[in-house]
C-alpha positions as a Markdown table, in Angstrom:
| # | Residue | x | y | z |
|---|---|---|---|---|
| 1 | Unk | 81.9 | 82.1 | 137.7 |
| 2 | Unk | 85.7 | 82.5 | 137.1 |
| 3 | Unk | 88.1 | 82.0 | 134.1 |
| 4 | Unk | 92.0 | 81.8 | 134.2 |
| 5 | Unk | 94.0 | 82.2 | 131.2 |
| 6 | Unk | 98.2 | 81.3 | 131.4 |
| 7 | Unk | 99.7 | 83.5 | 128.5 |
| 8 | Unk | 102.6 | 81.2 | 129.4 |
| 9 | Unk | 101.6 | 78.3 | 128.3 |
| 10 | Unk | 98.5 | 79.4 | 125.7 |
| 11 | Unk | 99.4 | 79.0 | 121.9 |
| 12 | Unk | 99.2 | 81.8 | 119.6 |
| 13 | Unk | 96.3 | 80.6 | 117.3 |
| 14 | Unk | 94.2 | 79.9 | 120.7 |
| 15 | Unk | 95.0 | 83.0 | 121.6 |
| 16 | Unk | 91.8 | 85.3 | 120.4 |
| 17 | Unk | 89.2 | 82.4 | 121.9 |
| 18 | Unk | 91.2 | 82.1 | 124.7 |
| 19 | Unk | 90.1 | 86.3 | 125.3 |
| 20 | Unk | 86.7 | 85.9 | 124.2 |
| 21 | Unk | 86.6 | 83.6 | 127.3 |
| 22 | Unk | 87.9 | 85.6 | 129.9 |
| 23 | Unk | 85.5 | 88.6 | 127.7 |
| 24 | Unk | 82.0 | 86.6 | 128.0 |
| 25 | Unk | 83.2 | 85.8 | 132.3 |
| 26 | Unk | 83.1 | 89.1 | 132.9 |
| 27 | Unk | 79.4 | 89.8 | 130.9 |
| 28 | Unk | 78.2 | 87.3 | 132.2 |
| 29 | Unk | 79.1 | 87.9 | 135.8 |
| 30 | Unk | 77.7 | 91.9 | 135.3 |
| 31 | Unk | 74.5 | 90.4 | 134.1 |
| 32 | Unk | 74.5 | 88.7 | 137.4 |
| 33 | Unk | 74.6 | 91.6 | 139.2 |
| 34 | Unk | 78.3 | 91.5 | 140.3 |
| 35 | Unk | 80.9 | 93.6 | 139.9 |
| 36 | Unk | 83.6 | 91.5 | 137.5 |
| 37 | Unk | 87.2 | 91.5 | 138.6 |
| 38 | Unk | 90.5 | 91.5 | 136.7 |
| 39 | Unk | 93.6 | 89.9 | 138.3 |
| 40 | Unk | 96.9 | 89.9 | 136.4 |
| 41 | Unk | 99.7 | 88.4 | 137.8 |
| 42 | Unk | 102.7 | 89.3 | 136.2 |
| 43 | Unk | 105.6 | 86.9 | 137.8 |
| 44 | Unk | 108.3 | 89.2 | 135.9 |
| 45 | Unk | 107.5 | 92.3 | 138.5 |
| 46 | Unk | 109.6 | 92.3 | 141.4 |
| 47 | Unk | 107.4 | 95.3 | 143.3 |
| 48 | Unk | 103.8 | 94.7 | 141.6 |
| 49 | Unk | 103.1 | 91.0 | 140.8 |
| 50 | Unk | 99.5 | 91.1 | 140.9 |
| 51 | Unk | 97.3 | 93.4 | 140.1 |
| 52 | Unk | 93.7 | 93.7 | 140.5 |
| 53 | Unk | 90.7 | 95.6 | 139.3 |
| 54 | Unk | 86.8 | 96.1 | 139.3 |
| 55 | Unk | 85.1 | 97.1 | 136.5 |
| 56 | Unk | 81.2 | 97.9 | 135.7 |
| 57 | Unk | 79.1 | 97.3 | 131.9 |
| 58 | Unk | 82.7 | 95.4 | 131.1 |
| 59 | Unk | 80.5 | 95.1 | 127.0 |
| 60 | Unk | 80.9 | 99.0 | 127.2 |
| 61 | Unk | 84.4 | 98.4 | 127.1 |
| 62 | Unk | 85.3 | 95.0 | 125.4 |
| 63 | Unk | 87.7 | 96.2 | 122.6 |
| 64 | Unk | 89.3 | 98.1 | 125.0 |
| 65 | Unk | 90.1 | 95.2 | 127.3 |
| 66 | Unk | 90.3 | 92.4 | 124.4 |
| 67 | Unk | 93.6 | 94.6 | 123.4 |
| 68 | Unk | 95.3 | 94.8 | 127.2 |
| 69 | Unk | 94.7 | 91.8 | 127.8 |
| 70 | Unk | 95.7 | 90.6 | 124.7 |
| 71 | Unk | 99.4 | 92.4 | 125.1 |
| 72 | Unk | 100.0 | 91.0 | 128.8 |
| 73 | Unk | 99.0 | 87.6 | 128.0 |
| 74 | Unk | 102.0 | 87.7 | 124.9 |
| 75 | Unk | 104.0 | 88.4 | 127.7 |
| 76 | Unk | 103.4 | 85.7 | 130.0 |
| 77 | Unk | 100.8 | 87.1 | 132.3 |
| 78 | Unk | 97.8 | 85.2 | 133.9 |
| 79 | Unk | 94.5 | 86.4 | 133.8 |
| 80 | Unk | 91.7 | 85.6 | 136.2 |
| 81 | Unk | 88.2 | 87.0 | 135.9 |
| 82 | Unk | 86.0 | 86.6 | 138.4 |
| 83 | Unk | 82.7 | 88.0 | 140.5 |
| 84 | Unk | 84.3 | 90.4 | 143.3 |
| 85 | Unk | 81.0 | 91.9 | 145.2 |
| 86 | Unk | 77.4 | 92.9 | 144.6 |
| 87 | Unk | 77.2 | 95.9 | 142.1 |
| 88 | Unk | 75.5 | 98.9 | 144.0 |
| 89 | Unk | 72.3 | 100.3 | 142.4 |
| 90 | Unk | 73.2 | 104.1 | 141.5 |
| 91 | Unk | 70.3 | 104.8 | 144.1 |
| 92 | Unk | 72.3 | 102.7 | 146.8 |
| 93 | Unk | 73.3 | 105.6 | 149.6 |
| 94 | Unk | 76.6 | 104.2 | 149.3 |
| 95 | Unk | 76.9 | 104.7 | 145.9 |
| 96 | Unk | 78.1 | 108.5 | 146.1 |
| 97 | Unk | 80.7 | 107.9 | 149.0 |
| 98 | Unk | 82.5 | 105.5 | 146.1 |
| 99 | Unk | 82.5 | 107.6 | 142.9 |
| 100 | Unk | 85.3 | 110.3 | 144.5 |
| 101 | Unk | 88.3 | 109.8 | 142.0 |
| 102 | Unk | 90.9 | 110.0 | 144.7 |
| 103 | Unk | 90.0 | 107.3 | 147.4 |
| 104 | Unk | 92.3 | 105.2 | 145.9 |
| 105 | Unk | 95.3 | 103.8 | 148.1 |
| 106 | Unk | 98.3 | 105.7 | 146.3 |
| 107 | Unk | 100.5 | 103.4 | 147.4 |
| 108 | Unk | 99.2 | 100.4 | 145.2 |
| 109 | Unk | 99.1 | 100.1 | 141.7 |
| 110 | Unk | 96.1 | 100.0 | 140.3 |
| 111 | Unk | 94.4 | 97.9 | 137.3 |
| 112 | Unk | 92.4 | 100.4 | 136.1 |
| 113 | Unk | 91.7 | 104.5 | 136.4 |
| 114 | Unk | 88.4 | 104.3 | 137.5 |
| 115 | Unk | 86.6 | 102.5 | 140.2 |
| 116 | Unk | 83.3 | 100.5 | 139.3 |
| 117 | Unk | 80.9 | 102.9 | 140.9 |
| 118 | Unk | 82.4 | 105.9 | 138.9 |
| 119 | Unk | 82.4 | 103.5 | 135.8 |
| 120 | Unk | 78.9 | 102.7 | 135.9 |
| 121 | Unk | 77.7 | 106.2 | 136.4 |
| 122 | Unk | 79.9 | 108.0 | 133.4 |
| 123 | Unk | 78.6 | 104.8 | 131.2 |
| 124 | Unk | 74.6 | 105.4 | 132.5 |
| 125 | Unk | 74.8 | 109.5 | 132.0 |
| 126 | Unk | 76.7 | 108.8 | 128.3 |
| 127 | Unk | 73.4 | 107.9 | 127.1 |
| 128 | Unk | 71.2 | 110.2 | 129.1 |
| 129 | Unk | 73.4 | 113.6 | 127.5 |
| 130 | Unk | 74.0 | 112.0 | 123.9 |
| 131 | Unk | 71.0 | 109.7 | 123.2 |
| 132 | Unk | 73.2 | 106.8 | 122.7 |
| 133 | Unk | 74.1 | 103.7 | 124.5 |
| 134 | Unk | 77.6 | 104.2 | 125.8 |
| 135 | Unk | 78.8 | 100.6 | 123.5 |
| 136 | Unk | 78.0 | 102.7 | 120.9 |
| 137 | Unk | 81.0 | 105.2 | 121.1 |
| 138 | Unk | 83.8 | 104.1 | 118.8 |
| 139 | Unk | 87.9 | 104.6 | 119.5 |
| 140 | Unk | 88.2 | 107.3 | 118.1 |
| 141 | Unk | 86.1 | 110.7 | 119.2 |
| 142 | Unk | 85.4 | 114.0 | 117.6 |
| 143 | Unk | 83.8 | 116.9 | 119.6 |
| 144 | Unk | 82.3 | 119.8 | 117.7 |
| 145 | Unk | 80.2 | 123.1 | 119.0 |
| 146 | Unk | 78.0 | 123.6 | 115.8 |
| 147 | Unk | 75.2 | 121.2 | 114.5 |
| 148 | Unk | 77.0 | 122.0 | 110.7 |
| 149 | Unk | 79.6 | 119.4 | 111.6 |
| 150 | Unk | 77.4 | 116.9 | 112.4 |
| 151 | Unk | 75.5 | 117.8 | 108.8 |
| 152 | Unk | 78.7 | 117.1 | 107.2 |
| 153 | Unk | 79.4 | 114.1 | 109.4 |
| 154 | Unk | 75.8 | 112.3 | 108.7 |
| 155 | Unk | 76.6 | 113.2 | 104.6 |
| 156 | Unk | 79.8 | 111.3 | 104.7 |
| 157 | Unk | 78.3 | 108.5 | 106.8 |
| 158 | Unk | 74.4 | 107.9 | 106.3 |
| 159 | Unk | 74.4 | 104.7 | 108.0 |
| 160 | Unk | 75.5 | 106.4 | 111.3 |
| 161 | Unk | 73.9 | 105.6 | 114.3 |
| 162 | Unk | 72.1 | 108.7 | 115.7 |
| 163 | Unk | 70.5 | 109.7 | 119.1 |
| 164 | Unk | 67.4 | 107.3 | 119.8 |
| 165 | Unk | 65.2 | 109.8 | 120.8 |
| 166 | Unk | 65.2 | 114.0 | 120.2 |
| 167 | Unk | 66.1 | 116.7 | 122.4 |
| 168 | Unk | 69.6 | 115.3 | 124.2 |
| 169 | Unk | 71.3 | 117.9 | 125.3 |
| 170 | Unk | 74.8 | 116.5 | 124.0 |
| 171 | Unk | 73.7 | 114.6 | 121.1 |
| 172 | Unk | 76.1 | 111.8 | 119.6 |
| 173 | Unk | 76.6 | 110.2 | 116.1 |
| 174 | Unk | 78.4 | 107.0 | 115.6 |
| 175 | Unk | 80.2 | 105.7 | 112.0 |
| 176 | Unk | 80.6 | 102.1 | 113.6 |
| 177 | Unk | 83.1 | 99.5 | 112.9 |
| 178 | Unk | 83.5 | 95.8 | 112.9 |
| 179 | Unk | 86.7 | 95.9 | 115.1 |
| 180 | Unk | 85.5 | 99.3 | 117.0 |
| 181 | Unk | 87.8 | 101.5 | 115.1 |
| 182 | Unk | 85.3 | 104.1 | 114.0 |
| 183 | Unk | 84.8 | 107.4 | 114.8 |
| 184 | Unk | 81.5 | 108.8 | 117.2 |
| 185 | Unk | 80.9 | 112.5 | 116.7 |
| 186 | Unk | 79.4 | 114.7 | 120.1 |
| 187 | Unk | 77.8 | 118.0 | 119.6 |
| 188 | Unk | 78.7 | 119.6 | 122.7 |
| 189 | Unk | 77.2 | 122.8 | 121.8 |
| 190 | Unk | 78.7 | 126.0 | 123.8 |
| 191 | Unk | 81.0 | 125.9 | 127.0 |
| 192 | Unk | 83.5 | 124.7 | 129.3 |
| 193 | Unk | 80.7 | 123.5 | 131.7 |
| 194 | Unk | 79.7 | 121.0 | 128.8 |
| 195 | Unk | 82.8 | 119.9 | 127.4 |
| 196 | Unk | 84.3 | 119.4 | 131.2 |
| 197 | Unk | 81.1 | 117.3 | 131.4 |
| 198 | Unk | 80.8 | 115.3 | 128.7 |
| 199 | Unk | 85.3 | 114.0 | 128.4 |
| 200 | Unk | 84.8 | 113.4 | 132.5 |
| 201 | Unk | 82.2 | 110.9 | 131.1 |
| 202 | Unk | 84.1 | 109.7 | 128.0 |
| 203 | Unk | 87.5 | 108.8 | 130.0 |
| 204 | Unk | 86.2 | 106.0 | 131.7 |
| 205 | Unk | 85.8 | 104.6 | 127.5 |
| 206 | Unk | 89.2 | 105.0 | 127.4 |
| 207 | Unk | 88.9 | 105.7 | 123.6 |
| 208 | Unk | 91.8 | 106.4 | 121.3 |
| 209 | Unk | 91.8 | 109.5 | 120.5 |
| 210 | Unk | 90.0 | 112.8 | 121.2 |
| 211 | Unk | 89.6 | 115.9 | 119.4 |
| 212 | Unk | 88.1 | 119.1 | 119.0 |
| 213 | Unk | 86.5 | 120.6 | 116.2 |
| 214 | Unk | 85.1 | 123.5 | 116.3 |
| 215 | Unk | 85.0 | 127.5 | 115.6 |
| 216 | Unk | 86.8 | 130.0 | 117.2 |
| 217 | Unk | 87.3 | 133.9 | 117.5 |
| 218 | Unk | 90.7 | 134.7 | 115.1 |
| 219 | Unk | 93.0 | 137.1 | 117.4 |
| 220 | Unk | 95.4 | 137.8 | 114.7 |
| 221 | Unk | 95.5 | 140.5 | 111.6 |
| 222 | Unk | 96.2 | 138.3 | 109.1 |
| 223 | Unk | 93.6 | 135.2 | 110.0 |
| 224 | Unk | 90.9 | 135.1 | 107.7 |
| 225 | Unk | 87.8 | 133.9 | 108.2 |
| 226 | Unk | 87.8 | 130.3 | 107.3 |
| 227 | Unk | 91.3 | 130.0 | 108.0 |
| 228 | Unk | 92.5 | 127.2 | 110.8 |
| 229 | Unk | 94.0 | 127.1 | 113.8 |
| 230 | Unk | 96.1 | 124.5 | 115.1 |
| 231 | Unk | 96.6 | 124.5 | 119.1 |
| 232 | Unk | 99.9 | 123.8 | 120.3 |
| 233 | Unk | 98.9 | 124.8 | 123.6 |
| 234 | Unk | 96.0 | 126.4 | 125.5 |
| 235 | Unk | 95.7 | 129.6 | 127.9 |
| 236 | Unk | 93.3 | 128.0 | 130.6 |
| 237 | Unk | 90.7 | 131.1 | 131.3 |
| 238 | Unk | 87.5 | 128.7 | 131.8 |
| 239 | Unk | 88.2 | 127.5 | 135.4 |
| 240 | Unk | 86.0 | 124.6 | 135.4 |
| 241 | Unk | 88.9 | 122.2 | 136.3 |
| 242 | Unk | 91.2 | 124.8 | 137.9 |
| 243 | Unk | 90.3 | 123.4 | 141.2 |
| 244 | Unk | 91.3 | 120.2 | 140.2 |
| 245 | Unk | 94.4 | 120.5 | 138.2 |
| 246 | Unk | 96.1 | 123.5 | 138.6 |
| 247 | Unk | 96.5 | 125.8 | 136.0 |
| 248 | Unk | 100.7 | 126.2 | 136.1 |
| 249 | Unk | 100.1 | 121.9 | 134.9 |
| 250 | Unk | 101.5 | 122.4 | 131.1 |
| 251 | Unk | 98.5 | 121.5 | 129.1 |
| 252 | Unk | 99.8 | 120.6 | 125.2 |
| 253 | Unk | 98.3 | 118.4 | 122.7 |
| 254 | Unk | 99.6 | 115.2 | 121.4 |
| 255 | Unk | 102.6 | 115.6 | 119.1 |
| 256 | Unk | 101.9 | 112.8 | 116.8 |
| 257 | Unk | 97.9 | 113.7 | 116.2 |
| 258 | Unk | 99.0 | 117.1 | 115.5 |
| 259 | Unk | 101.8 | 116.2 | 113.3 |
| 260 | Unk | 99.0 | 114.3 | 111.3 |
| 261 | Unk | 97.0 | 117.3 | 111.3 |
| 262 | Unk | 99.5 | 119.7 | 109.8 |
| 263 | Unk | 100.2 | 117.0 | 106.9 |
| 264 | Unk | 96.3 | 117.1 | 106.2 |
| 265 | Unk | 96.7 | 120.9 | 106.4 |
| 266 | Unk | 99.4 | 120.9 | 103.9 |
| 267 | Unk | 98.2 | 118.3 | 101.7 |
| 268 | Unk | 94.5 | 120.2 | 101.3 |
| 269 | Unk | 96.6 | 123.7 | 100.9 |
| 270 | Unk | 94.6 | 125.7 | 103.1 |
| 271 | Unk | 95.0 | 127.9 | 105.5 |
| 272 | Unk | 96.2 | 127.8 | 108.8 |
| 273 | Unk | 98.3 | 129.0 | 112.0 |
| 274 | Unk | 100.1 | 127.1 | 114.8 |
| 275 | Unk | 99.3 | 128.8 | 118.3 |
| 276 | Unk | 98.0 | 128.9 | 121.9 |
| 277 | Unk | 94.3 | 129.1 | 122.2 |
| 278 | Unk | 92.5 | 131.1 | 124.7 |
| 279 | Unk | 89.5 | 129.3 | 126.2 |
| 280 | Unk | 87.4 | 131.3 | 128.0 |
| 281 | Unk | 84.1 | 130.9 | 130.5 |
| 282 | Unk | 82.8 | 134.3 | 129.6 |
| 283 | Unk | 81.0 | 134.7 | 126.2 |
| 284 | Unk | 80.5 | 138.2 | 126.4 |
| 285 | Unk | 84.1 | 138.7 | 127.6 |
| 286 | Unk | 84.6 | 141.5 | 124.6 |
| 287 | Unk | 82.1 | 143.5 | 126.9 |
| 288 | Unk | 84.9 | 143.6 | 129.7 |
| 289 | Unk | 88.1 | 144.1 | 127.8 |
| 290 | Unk | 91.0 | 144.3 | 129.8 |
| 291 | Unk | 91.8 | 141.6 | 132.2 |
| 292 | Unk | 91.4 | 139.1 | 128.8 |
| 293 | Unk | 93.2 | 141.5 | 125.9 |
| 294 | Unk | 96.6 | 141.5 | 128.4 |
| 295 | Unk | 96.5 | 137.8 | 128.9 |
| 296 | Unk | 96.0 | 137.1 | 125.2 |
| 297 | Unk | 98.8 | 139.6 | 124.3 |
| 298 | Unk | 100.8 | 138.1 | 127.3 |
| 299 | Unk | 100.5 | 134.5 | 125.8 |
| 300 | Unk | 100.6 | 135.4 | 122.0 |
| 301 | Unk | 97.1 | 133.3 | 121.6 |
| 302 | Unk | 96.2 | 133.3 | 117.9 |
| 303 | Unk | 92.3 | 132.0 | 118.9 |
| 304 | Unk | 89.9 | 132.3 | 121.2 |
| 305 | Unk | 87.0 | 129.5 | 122.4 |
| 306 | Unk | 85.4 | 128.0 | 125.2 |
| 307 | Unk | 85.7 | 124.3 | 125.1 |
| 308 | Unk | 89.2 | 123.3 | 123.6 |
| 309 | Unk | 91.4 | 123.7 | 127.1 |
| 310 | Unk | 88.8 | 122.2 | 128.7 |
| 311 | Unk | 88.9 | 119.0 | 126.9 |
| 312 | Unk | 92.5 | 119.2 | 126.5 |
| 313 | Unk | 93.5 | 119.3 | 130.1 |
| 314 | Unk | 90.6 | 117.0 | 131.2 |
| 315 | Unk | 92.3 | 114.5 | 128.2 |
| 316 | Unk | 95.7 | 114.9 | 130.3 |
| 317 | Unk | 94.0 | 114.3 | 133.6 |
| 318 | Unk | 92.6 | 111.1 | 132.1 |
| 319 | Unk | 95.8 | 110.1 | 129.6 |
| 320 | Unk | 93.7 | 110.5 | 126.9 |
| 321 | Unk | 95.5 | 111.6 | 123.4 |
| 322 | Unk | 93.9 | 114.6 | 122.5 |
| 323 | Unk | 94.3 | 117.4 | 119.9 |
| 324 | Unk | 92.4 | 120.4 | 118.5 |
| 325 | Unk | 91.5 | 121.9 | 115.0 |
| 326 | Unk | 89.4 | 125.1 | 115.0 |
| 327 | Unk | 87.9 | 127.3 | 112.2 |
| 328 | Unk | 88.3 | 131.0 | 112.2 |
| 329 | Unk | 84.3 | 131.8 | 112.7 |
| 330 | Unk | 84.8 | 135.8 | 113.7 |
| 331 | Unk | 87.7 | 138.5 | 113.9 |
| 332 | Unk | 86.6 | 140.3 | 117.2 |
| 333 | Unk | 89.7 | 142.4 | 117.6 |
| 334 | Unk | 89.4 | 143.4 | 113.8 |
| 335 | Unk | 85.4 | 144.5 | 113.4 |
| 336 | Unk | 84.9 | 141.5 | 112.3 |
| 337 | Unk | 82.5 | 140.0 | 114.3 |
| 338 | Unk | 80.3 | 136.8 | 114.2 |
| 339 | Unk | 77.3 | 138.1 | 112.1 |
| 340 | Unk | 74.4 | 135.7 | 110.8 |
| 341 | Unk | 74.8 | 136.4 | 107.2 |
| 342 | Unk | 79.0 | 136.1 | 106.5 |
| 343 | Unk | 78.6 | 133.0 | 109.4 |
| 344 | Unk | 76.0 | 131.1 | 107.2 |
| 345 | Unk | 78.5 | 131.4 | 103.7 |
| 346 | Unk | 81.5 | 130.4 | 105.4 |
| 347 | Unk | 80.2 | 127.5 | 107.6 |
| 348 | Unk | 78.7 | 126.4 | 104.3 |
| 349 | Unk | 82.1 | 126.3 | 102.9 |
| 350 | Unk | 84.1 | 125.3 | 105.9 |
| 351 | Unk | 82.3 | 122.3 | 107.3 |
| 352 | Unk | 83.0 | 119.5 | 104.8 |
| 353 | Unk | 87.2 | 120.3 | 104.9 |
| 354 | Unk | 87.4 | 120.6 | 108.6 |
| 355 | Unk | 85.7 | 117.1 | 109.1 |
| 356 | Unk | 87.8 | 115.4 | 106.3 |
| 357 | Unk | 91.1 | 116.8 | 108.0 |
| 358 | Unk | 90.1 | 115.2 | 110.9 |
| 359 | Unk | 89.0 | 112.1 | 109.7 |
| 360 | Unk | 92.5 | 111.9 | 107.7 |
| 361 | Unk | 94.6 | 111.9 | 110.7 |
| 362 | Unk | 92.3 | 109.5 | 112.2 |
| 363 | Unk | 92.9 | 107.2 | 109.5 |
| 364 | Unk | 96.8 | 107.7 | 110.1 |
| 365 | Unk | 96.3 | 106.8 | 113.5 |
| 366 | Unk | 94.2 | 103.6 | 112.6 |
| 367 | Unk | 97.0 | 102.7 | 110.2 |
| 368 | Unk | 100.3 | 103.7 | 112.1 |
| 369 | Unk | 99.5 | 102.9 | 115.4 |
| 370 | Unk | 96.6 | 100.2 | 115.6 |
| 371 | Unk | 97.5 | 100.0 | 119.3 |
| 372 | Unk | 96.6 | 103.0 | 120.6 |
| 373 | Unk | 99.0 | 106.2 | 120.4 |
| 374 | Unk | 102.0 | 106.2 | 122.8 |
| 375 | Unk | 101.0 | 107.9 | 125.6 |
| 376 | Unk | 104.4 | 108.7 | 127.6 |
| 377 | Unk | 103.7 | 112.1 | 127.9 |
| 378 | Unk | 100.4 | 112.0 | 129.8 |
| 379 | Unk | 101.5 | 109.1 | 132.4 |
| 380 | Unk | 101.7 | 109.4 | 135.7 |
| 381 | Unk | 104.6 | 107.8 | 138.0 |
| 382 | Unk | 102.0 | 105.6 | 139.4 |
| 383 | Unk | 100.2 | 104.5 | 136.4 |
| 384 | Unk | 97.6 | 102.1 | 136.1 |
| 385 | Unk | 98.4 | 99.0 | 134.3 |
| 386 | Unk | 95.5 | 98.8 | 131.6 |
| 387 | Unk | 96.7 | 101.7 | 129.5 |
| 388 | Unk | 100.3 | 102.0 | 130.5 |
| 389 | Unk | 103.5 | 100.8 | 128.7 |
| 390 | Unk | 103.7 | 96.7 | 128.5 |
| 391 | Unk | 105.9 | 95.3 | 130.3 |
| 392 | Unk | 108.9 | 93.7 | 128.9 |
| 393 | Unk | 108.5 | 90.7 | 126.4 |
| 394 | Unk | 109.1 | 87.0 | 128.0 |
| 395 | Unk | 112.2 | 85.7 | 127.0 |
């Protein structure tokens, strides 16, 4: 089965069936048991005038690739999809050889980050750590490390889809819409080990946005408990990805979804404090003092955690826009530490705010920039085309 589409000569109101088509080749072609292909010739690129890509579960992804191919086919592009080989079953012995993320040839450009094999697996272990097919997932993703936000988050959406069976060790909560605009909701629980996990699984969704949520250790006098924290950068102490990226990379969040978290800040007159955030691998790391107290001091951090650099850098690795809004939970330098009874009043009072900030820059976001965020400060000199700035419009 194949399907061409010629953005050059395709009229605007044909336009959306003219995706659908090109959409329901590539479904159709997966339920066959290939792996669909994507080529995009682009006649206005001197050194990359076609570019091809595999994909795997291409329904897992379909808002996602209605809106790329959407913007190169305004430009002129042609679009072919098409069967390109058998897909491998993930117990096929060649099936690990193909998942490593850097066997690509370098000296192409690519279609897409990800290569079918990896694709498929990230898609099949969504649901097996969150309880929820990965086409549930929505554009827009919140990742918390308390069970309270997802309390809050099921309040302000009952209808929310929620894991299909009990027990998930990651578990998932989707507030779904029409267009695939929403917002899905993972409960992470404690860790870098986790949240490396689950945002190396989420990238190949390519979603929207991505941000944390959660609680964190306040390292300053004058932080309260309750009071927030907004990262504008992250000490890297949980060396889960340090083999990977290194940790002199500058890891900061996105300026616009922070800028639309300070105006919610301001708007809802609470509390707060811009500053680095120490994540950290080692829970009990008040137990062994000095190695952490002289880099906190060294950096300035205003917080302490264990997830939020993780899914920070792993957002940059995978030009994700991501941000992070934590909640003063414990004062450990100022005997004040996390204790059942003052933890149960202020997570009581703390959860409902800290979701509705969130959600408010997410509706910015929806509203200002229905496209997806610019991303030019997480690209790469070689890019891959899906995700990337569109070329220049046809004259």
């Amino acid at each position: 089965m194949q399907e061409t589409v010629d953005g050059r000569s395709i009229a605007p109101e044909e336009m959306p069936a003219a995706i659908d088509r090109l959409l329901d080749a590539l479904e159709a072609i997966d339920a066959d048991g290939w792996y669909p292909a994507i080529d995009v010739d682009r006649q206005w690129s001197r050194h990359n005038p076609t570019i091809s890509g595999e994909f795997a579960r291409p329904a897992a992804v379909r808002g996602y690739l209605r809106r790329e191919l959407s913007s190169l086919l305004d430009r002129g592009a042609v679009v072919t999809a098409r069967a390109s080989r058998r897909a491998l079953a993930l117990t096929d012995t060649e099936f690990f050889a193909a998942l490593d993320e850097e066997r690509f040839d370098l000296r192409a450009k690519k279609l897409f980050l990800f290569g079918p094999e990896r694709m498929a697996l990230s898609l099949e272990r969504l649901a097996h750590y969150c309880g929820t097919p990965a086409e549930s997932f929505e554009r827009h993703i919140l990742f918390t490390n308390y069970a309270m936000h997802v309390e809050a988050f099921i309040e302000r959406f009952p209808d929310a889809e929620q894991p299909n069976r009990p027990g998930v060790q990651m578990p998932a909560f989707h507030h779904r819409t029409g267009n695939g605009d929403g917002v899905s909701l993972v409960n992470i629980g404690v860790g870098p080990a986790n949240a490396k996990t689950i945002t190396d699984h989420v990238a190949v969704l390519r979603p929207d946005t991505m941000m944390m949520i959660g609680h964190c250790g306040g390292l300053r006098n004058h932080q309260a408990l309750g009071d927030f924290v907004l990262a504008t950068s992250y000490l890297r102490a949980d060396h889960v990805l340090d083999e990977i990226l290194p940790t002199s990379v500058p890891i900061i969040p996105n300026h616009l979804l922070n800028s639309f978290l300070l105006d919610a800040l301001v708007r809802h007159d609470v509390p707060y404090r811009l500053g680095i955030v120490h994540t950290t691998d080692n829970r009990n790391w008040e137990l062994n003092q000095g190695p952490t107290l002289a880099a906190m001091r060294a950096a300035r951090s205003v917080a302490v955690d264990m997830e939020s650099a993780t899914i920070a850098t792993n957002g940059f690795r995978y030009r994700i826009p991501n941000a992070t809004l934590l909640c003063v939970s414990d004062k450990p330098l100022h005997a004040s530490p996390k204790q059942a009874d003052s933890a149960l009043a202020f997570y009581e009072a703390s959860k409902r705010v800290h979701l509705d900030l969130a959600l408010e820059c997410i509706d910015r976001v929806r509203r200002d920039f229905p496209g997806g965020l610019p991303n030019n400060d997480i690209r790469a000199p070689d890019e891959p085309l899906f995700g990337a700035e569109t070329p220049p419009a046809r004259s």
